[in-house]
KEROZA-783895 format. One line per 5 residues: number of its first residue (from 1); for each residue x, z negated, y negated of N, C-alpha, C, CB. Coordinates in steps of 0.001 Angstrom, whole numbers. Atoms other than C-alpha are relative to their C-alpha. Glycine has a CB too. Layout:
! residues N
NUM = X,Z,Y,X,Z,Y,X,Z,Y,X,Z,Y  ...
This chain:
! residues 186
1 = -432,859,1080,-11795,58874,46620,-936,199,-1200,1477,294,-384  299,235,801,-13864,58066,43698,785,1101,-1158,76,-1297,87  -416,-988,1255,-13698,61031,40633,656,-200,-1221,-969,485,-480  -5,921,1073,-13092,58647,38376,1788,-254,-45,-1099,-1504,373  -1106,9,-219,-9907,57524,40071,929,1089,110,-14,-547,772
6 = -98,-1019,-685,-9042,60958,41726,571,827,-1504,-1476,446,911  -1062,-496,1668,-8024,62285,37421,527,-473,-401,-258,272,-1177  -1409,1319,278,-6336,59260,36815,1095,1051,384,83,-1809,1339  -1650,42,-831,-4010,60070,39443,420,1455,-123,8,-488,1947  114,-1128,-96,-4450,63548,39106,967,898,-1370,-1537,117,101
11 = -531,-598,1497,-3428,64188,35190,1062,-225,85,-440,-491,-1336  -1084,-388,314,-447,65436,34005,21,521,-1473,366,866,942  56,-480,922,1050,66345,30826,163,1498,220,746,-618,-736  -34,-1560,-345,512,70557,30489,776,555,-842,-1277,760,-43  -636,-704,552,3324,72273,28952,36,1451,-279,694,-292,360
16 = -33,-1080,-331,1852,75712,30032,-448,395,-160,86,316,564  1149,-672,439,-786,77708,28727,-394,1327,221,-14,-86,-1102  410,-1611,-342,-2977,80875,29372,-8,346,-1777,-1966,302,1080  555,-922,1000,-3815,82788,25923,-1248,-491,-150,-6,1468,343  1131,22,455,-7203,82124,26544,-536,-1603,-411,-772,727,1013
21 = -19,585,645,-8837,79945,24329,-1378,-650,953,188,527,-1358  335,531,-1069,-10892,77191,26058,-1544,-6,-607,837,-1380,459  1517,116,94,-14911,77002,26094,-568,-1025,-997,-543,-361,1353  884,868,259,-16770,75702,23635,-645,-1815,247,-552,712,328  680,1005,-708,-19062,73527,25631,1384,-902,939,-1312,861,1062
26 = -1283,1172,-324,-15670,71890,26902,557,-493,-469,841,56,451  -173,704,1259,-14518,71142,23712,-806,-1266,-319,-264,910,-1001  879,790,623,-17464,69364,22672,128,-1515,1056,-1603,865,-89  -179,866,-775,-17309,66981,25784,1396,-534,-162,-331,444,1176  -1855,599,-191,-13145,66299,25738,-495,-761,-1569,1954,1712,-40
31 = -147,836,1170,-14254,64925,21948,-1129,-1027,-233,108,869,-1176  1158,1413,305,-17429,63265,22993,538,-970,1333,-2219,525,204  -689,757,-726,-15193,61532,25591,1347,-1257,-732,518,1112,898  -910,803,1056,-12649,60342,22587,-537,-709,-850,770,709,-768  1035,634,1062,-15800,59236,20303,-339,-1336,626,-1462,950,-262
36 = 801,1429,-690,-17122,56452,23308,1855,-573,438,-1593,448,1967  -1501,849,-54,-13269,55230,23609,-282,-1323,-508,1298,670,-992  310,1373,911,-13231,51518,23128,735,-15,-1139,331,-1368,688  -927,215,845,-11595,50062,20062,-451,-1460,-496,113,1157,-1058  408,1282,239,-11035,46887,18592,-1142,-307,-1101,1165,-665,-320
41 = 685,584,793,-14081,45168,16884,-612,779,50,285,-450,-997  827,-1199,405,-15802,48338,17657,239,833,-1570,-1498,-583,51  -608,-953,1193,-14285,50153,14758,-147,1537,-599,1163,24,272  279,-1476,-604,-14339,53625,16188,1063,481,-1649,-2321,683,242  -620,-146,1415,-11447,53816,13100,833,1690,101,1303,-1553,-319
46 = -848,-1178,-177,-10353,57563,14400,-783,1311,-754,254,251,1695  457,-1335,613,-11071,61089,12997,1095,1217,933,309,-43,-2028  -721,-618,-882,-10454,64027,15324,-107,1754,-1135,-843,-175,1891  -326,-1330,286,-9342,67423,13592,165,957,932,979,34,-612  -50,-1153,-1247,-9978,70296,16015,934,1395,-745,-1991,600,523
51 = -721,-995,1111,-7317,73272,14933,236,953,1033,1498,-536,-926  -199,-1556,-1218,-7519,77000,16694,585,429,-744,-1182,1152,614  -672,-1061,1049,-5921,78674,13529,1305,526,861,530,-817,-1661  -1779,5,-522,-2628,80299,15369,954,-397,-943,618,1480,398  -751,-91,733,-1283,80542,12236,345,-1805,-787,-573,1225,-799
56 = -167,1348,489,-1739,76859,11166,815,-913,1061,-1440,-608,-300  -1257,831,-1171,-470,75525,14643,1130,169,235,-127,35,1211  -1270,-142,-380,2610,77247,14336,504,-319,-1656,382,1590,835  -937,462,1592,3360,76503,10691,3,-2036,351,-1452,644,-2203  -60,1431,-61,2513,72282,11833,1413,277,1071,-1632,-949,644
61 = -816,313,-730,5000,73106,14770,1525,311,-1128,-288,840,1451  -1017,-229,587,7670,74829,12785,419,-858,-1324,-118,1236,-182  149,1091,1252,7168,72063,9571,763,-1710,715,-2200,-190,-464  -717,1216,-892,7597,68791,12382,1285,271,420,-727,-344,1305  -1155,-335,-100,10537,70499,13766,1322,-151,-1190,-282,1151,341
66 = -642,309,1313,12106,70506,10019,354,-1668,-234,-1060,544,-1179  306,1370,543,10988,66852,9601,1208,-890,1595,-2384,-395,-47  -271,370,-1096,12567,65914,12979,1873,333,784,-1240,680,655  -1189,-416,-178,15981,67909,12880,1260,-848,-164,42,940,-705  -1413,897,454,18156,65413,11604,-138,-1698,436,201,85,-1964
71 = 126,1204,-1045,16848,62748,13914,1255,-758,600,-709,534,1206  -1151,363,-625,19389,59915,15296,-246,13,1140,541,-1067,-305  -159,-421,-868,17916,60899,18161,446,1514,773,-727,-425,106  -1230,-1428,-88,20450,64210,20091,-2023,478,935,2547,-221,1571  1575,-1035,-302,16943,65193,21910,-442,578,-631,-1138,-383,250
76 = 1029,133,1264,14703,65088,19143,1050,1037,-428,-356,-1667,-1028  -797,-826,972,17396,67168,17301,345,1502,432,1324,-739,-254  -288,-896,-1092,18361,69851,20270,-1274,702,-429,183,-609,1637  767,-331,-247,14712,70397,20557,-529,746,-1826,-610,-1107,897  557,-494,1492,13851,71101,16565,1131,929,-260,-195,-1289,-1334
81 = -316,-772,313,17028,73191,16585,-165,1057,730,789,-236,-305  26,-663,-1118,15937,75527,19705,-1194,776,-859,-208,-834,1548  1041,-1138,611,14432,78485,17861,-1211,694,745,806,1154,-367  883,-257,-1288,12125,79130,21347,-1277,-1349,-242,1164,-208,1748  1076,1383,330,10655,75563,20799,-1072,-200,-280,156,-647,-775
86 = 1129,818,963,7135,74851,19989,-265,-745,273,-1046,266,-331  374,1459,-831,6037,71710,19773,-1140,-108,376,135,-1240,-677  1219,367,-591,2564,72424,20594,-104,910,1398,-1249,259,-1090  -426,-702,-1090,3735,74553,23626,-1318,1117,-58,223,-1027,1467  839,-1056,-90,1795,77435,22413,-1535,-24,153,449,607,925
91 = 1051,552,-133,-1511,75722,23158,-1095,982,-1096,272,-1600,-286  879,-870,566,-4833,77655,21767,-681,-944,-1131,-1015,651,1120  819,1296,730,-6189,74038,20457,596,-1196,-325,-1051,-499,783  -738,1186,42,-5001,71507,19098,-887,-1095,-687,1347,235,-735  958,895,833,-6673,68238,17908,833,-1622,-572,-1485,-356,1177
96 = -394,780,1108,-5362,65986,15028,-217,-1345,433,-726,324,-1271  527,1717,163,-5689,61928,15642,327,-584,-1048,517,-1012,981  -699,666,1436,-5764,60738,12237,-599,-1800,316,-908,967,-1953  472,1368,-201,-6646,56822,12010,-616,-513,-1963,1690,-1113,826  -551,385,1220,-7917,55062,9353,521,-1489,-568,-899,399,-748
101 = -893,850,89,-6058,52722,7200,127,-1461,655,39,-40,-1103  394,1146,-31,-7757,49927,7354,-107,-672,1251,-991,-2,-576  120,353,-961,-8137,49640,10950,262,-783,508,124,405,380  -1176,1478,-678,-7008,46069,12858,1232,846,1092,-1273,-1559,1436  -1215,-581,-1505,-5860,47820,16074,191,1323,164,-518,-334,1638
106 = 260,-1548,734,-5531,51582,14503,724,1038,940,752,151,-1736  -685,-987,-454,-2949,52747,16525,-610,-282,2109,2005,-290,-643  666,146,-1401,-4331,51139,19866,-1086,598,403,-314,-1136,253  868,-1121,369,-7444,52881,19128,-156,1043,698,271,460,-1014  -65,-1761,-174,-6426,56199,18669,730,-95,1254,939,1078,-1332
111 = -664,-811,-1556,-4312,56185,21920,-995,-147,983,1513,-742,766  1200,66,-740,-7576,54902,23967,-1100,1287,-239,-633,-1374,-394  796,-889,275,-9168,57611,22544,607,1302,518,-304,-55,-1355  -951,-1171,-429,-6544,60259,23170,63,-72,1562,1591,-146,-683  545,-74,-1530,-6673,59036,26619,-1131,646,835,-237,-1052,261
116 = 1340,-349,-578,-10190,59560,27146,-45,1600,76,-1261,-624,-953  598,-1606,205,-10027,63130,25950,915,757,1031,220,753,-1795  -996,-1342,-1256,-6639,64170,28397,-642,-657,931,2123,106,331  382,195,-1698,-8728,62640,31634,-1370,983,-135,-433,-2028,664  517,-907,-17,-11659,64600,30173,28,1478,417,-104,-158,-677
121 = -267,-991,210,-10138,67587,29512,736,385,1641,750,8,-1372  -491,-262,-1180,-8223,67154,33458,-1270,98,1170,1076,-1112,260  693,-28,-873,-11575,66520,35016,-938,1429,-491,-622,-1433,199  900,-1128,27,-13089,69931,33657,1519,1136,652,-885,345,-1963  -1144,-1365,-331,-9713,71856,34997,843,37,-1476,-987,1902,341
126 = -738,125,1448,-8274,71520,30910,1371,-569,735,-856,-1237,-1363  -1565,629,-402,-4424,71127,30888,-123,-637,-1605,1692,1422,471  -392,890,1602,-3387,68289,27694,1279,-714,-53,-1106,-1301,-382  -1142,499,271,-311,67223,26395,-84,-835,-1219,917,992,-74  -76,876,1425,197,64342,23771,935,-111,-723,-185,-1180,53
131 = -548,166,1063,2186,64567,20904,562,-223,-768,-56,-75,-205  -108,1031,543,3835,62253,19616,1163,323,-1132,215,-1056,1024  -466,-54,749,6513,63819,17511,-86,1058,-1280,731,-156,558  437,-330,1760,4347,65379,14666,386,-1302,-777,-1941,298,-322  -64,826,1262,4346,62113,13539,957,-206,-1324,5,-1010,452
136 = -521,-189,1204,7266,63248,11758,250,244,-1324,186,203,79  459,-614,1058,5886,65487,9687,-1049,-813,-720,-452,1243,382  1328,592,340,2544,62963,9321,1028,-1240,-1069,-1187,-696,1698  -977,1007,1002,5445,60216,7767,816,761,-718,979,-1053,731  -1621,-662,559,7732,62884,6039,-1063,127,-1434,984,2008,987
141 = 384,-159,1199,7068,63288,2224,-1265,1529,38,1537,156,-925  985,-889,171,4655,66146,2739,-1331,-370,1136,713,1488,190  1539,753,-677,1960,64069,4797,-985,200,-1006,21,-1827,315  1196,-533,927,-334,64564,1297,-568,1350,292,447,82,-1448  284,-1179,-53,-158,68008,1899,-594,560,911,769,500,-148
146 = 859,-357,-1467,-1257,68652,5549,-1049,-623,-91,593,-404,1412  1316,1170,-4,-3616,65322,5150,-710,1358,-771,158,-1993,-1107  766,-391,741,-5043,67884,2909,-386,1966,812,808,-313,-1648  478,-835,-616,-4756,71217,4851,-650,-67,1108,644,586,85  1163,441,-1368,-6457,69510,8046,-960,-669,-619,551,-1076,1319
151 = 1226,512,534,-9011,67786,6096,-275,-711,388,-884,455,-87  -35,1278,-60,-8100,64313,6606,-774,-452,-974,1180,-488,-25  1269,828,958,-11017,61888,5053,1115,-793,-797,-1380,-1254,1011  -1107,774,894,-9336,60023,2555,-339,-1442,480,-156,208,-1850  -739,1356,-1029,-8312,56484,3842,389,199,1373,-995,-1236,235
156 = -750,271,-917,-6946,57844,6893,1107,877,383,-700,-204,872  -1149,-808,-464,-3628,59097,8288,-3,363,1269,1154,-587,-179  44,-512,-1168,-3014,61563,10646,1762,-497,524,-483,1774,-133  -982,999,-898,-1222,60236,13777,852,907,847,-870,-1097,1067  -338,-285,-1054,-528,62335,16563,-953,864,346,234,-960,741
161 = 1147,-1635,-822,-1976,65816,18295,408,-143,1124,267,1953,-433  -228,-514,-1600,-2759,66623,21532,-557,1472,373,-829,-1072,1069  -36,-1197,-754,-2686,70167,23330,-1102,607,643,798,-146,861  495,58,-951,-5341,71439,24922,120,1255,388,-1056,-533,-26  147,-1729,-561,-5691,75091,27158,-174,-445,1108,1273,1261,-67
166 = 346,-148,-1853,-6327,76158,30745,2141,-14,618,-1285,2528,537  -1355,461,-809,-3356,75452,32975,614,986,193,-80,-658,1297  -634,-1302,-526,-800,78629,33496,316,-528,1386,1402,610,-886  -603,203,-1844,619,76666,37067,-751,-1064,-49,1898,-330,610  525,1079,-303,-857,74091,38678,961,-1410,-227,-424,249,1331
171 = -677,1343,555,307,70475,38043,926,-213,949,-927,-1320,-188  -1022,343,-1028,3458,69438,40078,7,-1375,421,1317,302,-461  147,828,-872,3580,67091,42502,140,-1370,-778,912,275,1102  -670,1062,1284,3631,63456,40176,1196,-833,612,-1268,-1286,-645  -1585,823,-103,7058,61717,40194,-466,-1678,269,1123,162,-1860
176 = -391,1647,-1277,7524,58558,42524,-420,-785,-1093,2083,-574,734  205,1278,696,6083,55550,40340,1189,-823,140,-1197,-747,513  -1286,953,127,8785,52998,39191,-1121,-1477,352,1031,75,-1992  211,721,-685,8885,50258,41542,-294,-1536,-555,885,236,755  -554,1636,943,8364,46210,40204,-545,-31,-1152,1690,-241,-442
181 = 1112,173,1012,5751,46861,37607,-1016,-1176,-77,-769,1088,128  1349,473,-423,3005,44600,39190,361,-1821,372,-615,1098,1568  -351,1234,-103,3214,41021,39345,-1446,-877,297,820,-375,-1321  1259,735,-177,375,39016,41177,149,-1265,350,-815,539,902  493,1583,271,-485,35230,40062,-1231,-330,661,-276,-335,-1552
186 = 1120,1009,-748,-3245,33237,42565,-20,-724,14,-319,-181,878
């Protein structure tokens, strides 16, 4: 099967992490894989914040959790009150998708881009998980403040992080595709 296809089908989100912190030279590729991402009008309207600090990834996890506690969603709420919880599942790396404002298709974008970097990051052996409920903290009244401890460019907001580390288990078997998606017109 084609390599190409073969991480498609292959990736998974990684909830699991070693300690060790991932290579360099694999870094640089998982973000020059998010840089050639299409976007509309050619835009390229994203900014990627790379963050190893421990101490900063667990103050963004423990800050979203705050922002996220009193959610009308009972998940969302369970999960920010579960004192075990992180939301970056311990991960060694984490990388920021800020957008900027102005962008037409800003948020379409950045997820084409975020894509590129978890099939990257699956075709070097990288485990990645995406994110999606910092954005709490990125919309909660202290978005100035992080925009400013990640060193967001000014005109753009940060969106959404994704995970990266080496895999603690291997990926589990992927769950049955939902049936009646596909609809073919001739």
């Amino acid at each position: 099967m084609n390599e190409v296809i073969q991480n498609i089908l292959n990736r998974r989100s990684v909830r699991v992490y070693t300690d060790e912190q991932i290579r360099q030279e694999d870094l640089d590729l998982i973000l020059q894989a998010g840089l050639y991402a299409p976007s509309g009008c050619n835009m390229q309207p994203w900014h990627f914040t790379v963050v190893q600090n421990p101490e900063l990834i667990s103050e963004l996890s423990v800050e979203s959790k705050k922002e996220f506690a009193d959610s009308d969603n009972e998940m969302f709420r369970n999960m920010a009150n579960n004192p075990n919880y992180n939301l970056f599942y311990n991960a060694q790396t984490i990388i920021v998708v800020s957008v900027e404002e102005s962008a037409v298709t800003a948020q379409l974008d950045c997820a084409a881009a975020t894509e590129n970097m978890m099939l990257a990051a699956e075709s070097l052996g990288i485990g990645a998980c995406w994110i999606g409920l910092v954005i709490y903290l990125f919309e909660g009244k202290r978005v100035k403040e992080y925009s400013e401890k990640l060193q967001i460019p000014k005109g753009f907001k940060p969106y959404y992080a994704l995970t990266l580390g080496y895999k603690k288990y291997d990926a589990a078997k992927p769950p049955k595709r939902r049936e009646g998606t596909v609809t073919y017109i001739k």
